[in-house]
C-alpha positions in Angstrom: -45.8 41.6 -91.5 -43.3 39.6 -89.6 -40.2 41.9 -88.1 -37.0 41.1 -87.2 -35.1 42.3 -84.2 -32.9 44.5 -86.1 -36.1 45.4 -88.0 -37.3 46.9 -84.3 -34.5 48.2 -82.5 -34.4 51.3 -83.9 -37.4 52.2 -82.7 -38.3 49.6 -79.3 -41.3 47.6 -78.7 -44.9 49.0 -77.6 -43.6 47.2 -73.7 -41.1 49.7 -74.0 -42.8 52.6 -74.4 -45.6 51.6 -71.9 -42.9 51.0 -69.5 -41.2 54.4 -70.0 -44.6 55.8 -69.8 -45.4 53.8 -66.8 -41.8 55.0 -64.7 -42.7 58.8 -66.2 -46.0 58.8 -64.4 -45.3 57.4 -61.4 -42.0 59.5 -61.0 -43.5 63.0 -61.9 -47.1 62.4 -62.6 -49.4 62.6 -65.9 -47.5 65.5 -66.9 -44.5 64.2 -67.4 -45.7 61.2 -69.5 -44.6 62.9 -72.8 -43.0 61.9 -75.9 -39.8 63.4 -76.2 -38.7 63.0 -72.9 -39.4 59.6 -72.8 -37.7 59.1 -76.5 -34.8 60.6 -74.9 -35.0 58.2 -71.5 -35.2 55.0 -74.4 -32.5 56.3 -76.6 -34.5 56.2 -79.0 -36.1 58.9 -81.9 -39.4 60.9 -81.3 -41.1 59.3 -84.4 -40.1 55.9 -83.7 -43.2 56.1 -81.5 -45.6 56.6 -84.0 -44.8 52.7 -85.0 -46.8 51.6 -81.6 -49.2 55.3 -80.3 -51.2 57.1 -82.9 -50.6 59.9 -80.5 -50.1 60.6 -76.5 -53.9 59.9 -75.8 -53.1 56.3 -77.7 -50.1 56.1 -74.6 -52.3 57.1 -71.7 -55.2 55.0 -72.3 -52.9 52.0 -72.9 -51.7 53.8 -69.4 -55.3 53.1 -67.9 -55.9 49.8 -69.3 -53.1 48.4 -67.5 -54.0 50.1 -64.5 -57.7 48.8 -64.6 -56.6 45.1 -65.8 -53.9 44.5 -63.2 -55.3 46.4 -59.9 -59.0 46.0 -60.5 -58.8 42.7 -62.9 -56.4 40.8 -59.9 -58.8 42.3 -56.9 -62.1 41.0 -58.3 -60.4 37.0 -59.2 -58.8 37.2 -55.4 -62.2 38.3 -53.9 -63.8 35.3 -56.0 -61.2 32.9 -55.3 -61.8 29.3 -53.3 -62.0 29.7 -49.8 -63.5 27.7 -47.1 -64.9 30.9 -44.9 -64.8 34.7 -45.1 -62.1 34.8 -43.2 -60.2 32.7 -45.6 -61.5 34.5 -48.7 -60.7 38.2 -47.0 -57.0 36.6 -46.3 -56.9 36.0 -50.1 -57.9 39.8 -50.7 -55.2 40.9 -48.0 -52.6 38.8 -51.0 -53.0 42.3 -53.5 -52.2 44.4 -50.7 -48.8 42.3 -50.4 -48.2 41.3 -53.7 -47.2 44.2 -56.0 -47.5 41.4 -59.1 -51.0 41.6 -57.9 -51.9 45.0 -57.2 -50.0 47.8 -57.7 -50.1 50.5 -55.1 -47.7 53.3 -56.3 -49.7 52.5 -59.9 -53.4 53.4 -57.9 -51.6 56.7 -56.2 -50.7 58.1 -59.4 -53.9 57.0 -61.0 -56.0 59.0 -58.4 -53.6 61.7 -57.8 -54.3 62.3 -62.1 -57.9 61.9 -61.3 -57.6 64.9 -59.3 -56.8 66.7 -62.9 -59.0 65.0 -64.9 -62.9 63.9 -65.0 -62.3 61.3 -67.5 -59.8 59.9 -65.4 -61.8 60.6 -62.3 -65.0 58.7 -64.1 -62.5 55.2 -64.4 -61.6 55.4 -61.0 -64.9 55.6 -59.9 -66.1 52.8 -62.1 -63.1 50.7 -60.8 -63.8 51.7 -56.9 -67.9 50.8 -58.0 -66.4 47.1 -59.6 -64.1 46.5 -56.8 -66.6 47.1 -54.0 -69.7 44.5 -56.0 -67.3 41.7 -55.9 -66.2 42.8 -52.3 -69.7 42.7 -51.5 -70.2 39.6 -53.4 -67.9 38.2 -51.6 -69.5 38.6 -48.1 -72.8 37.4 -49.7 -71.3 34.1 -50.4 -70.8 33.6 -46.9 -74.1 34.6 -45.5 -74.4 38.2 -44.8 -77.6 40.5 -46.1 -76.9 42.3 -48.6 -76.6 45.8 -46.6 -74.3 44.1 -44.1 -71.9 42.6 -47.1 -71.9 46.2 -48.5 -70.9 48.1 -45.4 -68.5 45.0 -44.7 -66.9 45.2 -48.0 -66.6 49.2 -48.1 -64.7 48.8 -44.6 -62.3 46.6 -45.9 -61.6 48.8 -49.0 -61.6 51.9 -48.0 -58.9 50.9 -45.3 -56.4 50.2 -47.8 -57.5 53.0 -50.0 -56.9 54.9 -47.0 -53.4 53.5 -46.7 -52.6 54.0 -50.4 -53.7 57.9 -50.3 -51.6 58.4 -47.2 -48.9 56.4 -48.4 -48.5 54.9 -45.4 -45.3 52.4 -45.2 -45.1 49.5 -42.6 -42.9 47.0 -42.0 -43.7 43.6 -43.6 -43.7 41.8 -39.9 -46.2 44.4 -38.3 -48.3 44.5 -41.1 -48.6 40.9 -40.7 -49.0 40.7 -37.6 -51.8 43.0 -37.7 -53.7 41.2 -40.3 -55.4 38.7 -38.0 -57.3 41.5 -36.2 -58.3 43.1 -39.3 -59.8 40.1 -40.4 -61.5 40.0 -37.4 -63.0 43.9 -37.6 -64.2 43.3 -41.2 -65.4 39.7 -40.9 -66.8 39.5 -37.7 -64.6 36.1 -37.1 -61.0 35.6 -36.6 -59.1 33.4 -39.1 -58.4 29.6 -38.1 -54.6 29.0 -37.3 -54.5 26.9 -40.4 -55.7 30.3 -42.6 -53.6 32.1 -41.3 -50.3 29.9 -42.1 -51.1 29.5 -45.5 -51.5 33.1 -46.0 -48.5 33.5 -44.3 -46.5 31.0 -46.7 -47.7 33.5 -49.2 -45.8 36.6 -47.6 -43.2 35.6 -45.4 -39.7 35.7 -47.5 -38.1 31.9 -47.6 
C-alpha cells in the first residue's frame, strides 16, 4: 500500500533507523545499537520501529548487510576493474582506502571490534577477509603471477591496510599519497607509470 509522507513521519523510514543504528555502533559499539535509545536519538516512538525491524536481530543484520555490500561488494568491483597493468589495477584498489563512499573504515573497525563478541559476527568477517583476498589474488593472476605468488601478493596488500584499520592509524592525505607509489612497488613488484599515477591522483587530490 502506497504511503504518504504524513502517513510516515510519525514513525521515520527503514534509512532512518539504519542510519541511527549505523551512528549507535560506530559511536559506542554493538551494545549501544538498541531500540529505545535510538527512538529517543530520532524523536521518534519505540513501536514505530516495528513498521520497518521485526526485532533488533532484523536491525543488526540489515547492520551487516551494509557492511558486507559496501566494504566487500566496492573492494571486489575495484580489484576487477579495467586496468592496463597491476600496478594500475592495485592503484584502483588503493581508491577504497581513500574513498569512504567506497569503503568504509570506521564501518570495518566496529565490525571486527563486534566480532571480538560474537562468533556469528566473527564467521562474516572471515567469509568477507576469505572474498576479499580471491579477487585480490585474482587480480594478480590476471597479470601473470602463479597462483602462490598472487596469494602471498594479495595477502600483503590486505593485510597492510587491515593493519592500518585495527590500529587506527591516521595520516595526512599528502603523505599517504606520497607513499602510495612505493607501496605499489612492494606489493607489485613494479612501480606505477607516471601516467598511473596522475590519474589516481585526479581521483584524491581535492580540486
Amino acid at each position: 500500500m502506497d504511503e504518504t509522507s504524513s502517513d510516515t513521519g510519525w514513525r521515520g523510514s527503514m534509512d532512518g533507523w539504519l542510519e541511527a543504528a549505523y551512528d549507535a555502533l560506530l559511536e559506542g559499539g554493538v551494545d549501544a545499537v538498541k531500540i529505545l535509545p535510538l527512538a529517543k536519538k530520532l524523536k521518534l516512538s519505540r513501536t514505530s520501529f516495528y513498521w520497518f525491524f521485526r526485532d533488533r536481530e532484523e536491525l543488526l543484520a540489515a547492520l551487516i548487510a551494509r557492511w558486507r555490500d559496501k566494504n566487500t561488494g566496492n573492494l571486489v568491483r575495484r580489484a576487477e576493474a579495467y586496468a592496463e597493468s597491476i600496478a594500475e589495477a592495485t592503484l584502483n584498489v588503493f581508491d577504497c582506502w581513500l574513498d569512504t563512499a567506497l569503503f568504509d573504515s570506521k564501518f570495518e573497525f566496529a565490525i571486527r571490534s563486534w566480532a571480538l563478541q560474537s562468533e556469528e559476527i566473527l564467521g562474516e568477517v572471515q567469509a568477507a577477509d576469505n572474498a576479499r583476498l580471491e579477487a585480490l589474488g585474482r587480480m594478480f593472476e590476471r597479470f601473470g603471477h602463479e597462483p602462490v605468488a598472487a596469494d602471498v601478493r594479495a595477502r600483503t596488500l590486505y593485510l597492510v591496510q587491515i593493519g592500518y584499520i585495527s590500529m587506527q592509524t591516521e595520516e595526512e592525505l599528502e603523505l599517504r599519497l606520497k607513499r602510495i607509489p612505493e607501496y605499489v612497488a612492494i606489493f607489485t613488484g613494479t612501480g606505477p607509470e607516471q601516467r598511473e599515477i596522475d590519474r589516481f591522483l585526479s581521483r584524491h587530490r581535492p580540486g
